[in-house]
C-alpha positions as CSV (number, residue, x, y, z in Angstrom):
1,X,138.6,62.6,24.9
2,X,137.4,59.5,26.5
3,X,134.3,58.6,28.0
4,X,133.4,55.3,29.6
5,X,129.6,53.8,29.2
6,X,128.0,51.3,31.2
7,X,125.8,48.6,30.3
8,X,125.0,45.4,32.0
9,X,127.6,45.8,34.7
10,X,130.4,46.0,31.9
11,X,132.6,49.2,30.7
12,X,133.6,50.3,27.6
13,X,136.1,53.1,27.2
14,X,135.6,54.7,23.7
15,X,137.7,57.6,22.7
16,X,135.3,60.1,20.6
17,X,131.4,60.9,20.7
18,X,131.1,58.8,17.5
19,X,132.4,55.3,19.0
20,X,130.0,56.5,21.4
21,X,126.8,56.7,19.3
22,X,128.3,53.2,17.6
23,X,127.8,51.2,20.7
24,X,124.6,52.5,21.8
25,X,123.8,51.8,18.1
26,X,124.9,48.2,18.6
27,X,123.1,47.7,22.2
28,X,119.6,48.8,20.6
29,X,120.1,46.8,17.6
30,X,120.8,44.0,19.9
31,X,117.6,44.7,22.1
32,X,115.5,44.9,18.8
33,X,117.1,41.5,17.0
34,X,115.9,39.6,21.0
35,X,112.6,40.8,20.5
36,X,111.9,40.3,16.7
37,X,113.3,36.4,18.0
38,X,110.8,36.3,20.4
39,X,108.1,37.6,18.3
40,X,109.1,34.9,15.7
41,X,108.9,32.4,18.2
42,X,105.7,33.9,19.8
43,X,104.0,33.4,16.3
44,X,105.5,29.7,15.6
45,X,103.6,28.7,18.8
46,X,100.3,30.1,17.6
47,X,100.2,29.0,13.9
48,X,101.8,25.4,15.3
49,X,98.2,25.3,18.0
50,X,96.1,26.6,14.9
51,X,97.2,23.5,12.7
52,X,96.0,20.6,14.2
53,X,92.1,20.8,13.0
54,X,93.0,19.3,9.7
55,X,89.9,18.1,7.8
56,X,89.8,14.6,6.4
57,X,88.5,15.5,3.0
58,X,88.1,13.2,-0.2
59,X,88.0,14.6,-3.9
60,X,84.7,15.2,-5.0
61,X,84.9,16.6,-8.9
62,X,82.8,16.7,-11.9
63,X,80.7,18.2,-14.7
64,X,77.4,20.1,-14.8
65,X,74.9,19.8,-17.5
66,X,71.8,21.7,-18.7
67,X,70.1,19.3,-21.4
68,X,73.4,17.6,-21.7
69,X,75.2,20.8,-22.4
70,X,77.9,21.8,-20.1
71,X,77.6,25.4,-18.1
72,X,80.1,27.5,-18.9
73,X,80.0,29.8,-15.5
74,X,78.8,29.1,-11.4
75,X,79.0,27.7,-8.7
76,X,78.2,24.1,-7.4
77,X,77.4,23.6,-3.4
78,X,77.2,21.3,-1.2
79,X,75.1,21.7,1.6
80,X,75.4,19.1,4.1
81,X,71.8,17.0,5.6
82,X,73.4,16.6,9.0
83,X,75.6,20.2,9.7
84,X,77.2,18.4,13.0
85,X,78.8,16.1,10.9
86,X,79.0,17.6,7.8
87,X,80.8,21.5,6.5
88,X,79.6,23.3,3.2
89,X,81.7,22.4,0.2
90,X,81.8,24.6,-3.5
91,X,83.4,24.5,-6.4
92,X,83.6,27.3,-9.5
93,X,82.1,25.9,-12.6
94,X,84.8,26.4,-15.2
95,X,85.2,26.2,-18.9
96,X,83.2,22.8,-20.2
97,X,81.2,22.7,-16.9
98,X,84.5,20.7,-14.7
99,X,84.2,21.5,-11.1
100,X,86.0,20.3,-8.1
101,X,85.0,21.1,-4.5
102,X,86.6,22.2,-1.8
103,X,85.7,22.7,2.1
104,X,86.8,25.6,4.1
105,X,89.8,25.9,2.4
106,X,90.8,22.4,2.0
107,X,90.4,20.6,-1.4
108,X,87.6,18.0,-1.1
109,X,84.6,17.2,0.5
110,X,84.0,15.5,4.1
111,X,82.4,12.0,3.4
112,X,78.0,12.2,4.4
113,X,75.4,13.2,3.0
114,X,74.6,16.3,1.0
115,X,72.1,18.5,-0.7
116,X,73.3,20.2,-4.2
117,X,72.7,23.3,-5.2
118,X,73.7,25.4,-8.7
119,X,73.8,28.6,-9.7
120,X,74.7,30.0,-13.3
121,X,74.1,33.5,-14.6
122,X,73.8,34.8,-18.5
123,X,73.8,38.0,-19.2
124,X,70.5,39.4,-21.6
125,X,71.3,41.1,-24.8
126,X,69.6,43.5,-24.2
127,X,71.4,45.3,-21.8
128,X,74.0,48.6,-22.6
129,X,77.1,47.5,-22.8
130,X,78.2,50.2,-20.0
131,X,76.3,48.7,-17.8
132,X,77.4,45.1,-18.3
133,X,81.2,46.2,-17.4
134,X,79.7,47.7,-14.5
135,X,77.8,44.3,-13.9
136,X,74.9,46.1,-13.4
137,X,71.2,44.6,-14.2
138,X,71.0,42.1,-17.0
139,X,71.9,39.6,-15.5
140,X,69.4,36.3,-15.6
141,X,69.5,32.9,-13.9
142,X,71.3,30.2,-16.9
143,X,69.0,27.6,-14.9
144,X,66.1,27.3,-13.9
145,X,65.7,28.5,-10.3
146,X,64.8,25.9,-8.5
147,X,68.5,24.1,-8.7
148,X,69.7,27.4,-6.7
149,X,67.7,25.6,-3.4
150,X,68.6,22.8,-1.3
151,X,65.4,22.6,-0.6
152,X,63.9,22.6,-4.2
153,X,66.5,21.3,-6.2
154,X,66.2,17.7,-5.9
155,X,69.6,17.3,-6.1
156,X,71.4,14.9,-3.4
157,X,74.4,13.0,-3.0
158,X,76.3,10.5,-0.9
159,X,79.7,10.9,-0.2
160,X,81.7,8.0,0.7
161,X,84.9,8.5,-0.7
162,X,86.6,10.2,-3.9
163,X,84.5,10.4,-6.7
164,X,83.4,12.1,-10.2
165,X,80.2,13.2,-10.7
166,X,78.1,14.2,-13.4
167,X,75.2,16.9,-12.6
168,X,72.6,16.5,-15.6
169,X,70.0,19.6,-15.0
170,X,66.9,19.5,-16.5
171,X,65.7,23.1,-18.4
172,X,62.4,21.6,-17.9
């Protein structure tokens, strides 16, 4: 038995139900590969718009220090003085105190002006070990508090280009 099908102002003569279902099989398939295309292409155009704000950063790195003993665990920030110019940087404090900083996303720091800030946790003794794989309570600034501030940590520095630093905390 032949039927005929029409599609696009074209016809096809197939000889069985099952050449049939093949074409219309192929004709969808071809509808859904032009759209994934355009999708693709759709998307390209987006991300290409979104990747022009690149940041202009330099490497800002370094070691923290309490009594000249480096932290083991934190976080170092750096809050900019002028926030039209300027964009948070932070850095994990690793293993030996090393840091490096990075600013929304982007390794390094924009070049101005900044206040620091630390924060470091220990955990007491005296709390049940349950809890401390829960990470709940025990849990006790390494620092003294004021270094978790911009405002009272005393801490400032100047960025104008790379650079390694070395943050010397005082437990007094």
């Amino acid at each position: 038995m032949r039927k005929s099908c029409r599609s696009q102002g074209q016809r096809w003569w197939h000889s069985s139900d099952s050449e049939a279902r093949i074409h219309e099989s192929r004709r969808t398939s071809g509808t859904a590969s032009r759209l994934s295309l355009f999708l693709l292409m759709f998307v390209s155009l987006l991300s290409a718009g979104c990747g022009g704000d690149t940041l202009e950063t330099v490497t800002v790195s370094g070691t923290v220090t309490i009594d000249g003993t480096p932290l083991d665990n934190g976080v170092v920030r750096f809050v900019p003085t002028d926030t039209d110019k300027g964009r948070l940087a932070t850095g994990a404090i690793k293993e030996g105190g090393k840091f490096e900083l990075a600013t929304a996303g982007s390794t390094g720091v924009l070049e101005g002006d900044y206040k620091v800030t630390v924060e470091s946790m220990k955990i007491t003794p005296d709390v049940p070990q349950k809890d401390r794989e829960l990470g709940i309570g025990g849990k006790e600034s390494a620092i003294p508090k004021k270094y978790n501030s911009a405002e009272t940590s005393g801490l400032t520095e100047k960025v104008d280009g790379a650079k390694t630093i070395t943050l010397d905390l005082k437990s007094k």
